[in-house]
C-alpha positions as a Python dict, from the first residue, in 0.01 Angstrom:
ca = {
    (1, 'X'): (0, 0, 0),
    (2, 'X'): (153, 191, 300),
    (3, 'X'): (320, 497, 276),
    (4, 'X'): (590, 572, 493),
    (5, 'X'): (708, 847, 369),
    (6, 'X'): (367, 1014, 467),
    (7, 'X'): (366, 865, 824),
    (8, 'X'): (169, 578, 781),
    (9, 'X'): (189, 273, 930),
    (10, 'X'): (51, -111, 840),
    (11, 'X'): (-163, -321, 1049),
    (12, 'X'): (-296, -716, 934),
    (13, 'X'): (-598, -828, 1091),
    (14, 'X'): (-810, -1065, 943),
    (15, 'X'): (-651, -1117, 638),
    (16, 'X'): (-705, -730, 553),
    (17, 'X'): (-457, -432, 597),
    (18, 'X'): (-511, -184, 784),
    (19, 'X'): (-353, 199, 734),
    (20, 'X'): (-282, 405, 1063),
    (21, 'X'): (-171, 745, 1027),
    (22, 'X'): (-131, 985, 1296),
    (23, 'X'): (-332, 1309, 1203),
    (24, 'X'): (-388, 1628, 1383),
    (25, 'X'): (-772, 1514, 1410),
    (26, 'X'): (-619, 1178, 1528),
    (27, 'X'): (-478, 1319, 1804),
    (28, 'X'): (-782, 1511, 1903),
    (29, 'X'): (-971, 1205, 1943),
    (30, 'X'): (-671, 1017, 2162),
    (31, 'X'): (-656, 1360, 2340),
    (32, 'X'): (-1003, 1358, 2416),
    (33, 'X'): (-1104, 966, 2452),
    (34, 'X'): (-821, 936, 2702),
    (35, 'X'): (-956, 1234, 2887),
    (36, 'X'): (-623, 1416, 2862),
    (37, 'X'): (-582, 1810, 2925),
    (38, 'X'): (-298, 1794, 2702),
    (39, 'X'): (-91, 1574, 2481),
    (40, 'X'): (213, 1610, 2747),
    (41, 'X'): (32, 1364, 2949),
    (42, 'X'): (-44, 1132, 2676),
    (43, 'X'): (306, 906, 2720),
    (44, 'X'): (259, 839, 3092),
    (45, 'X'): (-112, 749, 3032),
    (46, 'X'): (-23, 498, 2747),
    (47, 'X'): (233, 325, 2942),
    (48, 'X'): (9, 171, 3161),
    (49, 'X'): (-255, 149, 2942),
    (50, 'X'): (-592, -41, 2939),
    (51, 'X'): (-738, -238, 2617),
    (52, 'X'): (-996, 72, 2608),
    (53, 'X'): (-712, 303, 2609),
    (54, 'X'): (-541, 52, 2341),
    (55, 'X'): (-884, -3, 2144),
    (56, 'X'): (-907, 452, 2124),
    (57, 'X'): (-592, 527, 2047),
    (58, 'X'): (-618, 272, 1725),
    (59, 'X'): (-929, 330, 1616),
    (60, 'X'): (-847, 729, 1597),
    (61, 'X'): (-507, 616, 1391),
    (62, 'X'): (-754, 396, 1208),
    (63, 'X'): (-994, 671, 1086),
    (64, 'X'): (-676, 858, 1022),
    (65, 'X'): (-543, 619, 782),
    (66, 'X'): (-913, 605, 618),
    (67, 'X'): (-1104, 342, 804),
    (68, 'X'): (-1428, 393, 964),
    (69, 'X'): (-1376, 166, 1233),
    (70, 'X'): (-1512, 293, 1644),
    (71, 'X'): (-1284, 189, 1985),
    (72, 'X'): (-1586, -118, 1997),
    (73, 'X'): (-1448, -235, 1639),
    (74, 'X'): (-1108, -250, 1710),
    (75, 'X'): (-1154, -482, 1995),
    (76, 'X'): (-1332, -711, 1751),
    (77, 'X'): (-1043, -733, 1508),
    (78, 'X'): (-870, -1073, 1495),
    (79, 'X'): (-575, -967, 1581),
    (80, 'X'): (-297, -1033, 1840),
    (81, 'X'): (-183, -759, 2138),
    (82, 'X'): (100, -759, 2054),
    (83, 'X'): (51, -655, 1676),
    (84, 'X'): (-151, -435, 1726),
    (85, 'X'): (40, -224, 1973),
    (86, 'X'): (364, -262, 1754),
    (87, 'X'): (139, -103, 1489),
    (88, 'X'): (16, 181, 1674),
    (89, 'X'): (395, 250, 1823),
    (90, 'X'): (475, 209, 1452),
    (91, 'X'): (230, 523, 1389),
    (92, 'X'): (365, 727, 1619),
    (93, 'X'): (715, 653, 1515),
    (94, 'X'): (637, 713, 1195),
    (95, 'X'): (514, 1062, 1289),
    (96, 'X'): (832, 1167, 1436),
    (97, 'X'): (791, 1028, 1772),
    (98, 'X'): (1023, 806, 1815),
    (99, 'X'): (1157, 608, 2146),
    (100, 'X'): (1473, 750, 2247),
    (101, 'X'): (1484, 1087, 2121),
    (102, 'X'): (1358, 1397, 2244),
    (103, 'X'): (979, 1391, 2318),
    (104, 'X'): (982, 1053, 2459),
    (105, 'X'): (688, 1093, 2686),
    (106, 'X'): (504, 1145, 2405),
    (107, 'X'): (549, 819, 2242),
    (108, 'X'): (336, 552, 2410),
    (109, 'X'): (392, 216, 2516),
    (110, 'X'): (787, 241, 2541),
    (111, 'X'): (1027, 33, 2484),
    (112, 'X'): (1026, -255, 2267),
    (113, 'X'): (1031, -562, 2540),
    (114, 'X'): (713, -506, 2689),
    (115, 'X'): (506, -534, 2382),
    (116, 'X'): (270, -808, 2543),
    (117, 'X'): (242, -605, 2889),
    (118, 'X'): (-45, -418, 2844),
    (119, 'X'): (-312, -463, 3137),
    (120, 'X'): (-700, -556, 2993),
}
């Protein structure tokens, strides 16, 4: 069962759930797998973002939320683009980083139209 209140967020692949949760050694890993020299840079990185970037930045909220899964996992799960990216913006939301508000570049893919506009 997901957890909201705590910051996590829900992703169904396969016929499993999946818990993301955006932790401080989460965003290590993003920080670092993206190749970032800061988190202020993160935002502008994910919004033109590659499935590697995509495949990353879930499997760090993956291990967050508990799951032992690697970047080469997550592009494995059976799971549509466009849920998975609504459940990684739903982790970062769910942290506090919501679209709109202060901090925007740090939430990625923006905006809730171009769900499906990732570049692979």
């Amino acid at each position: 069962m997901i957890n909201r209140i705590r910051g996590e967020a829900a992703l169904s692949a396969g016929g499993r759930q999946y818990r993301l949760l955006l932790t401080l050694g989460a965003l290590a890993e993003i920080e670092d797998g993206l190749g970032l020299k800061d988190l202020s840079g993160m935002g502008a990185r994910l919004a033109r973002t590659r499935a590697a970037d995509l495949a990353i930045v879930a499997a760090a909220l993956l291990r967050g939320g508990g799951h032992d899964l690697a970047p080469a996992d997550v592009l494995k799960l059976p799971v549509d683009l466009g849920a998975l990216m609504g459940a990684v913006r739903a982790a970062f939301e769910a942290a506090g980083l919501e679209s709109g508000g202060t901090g925007t570049d740090a939430v990625p893919f923006p905006g809730g139209a171009g769900l499906n506009s990732a570049s692979a």
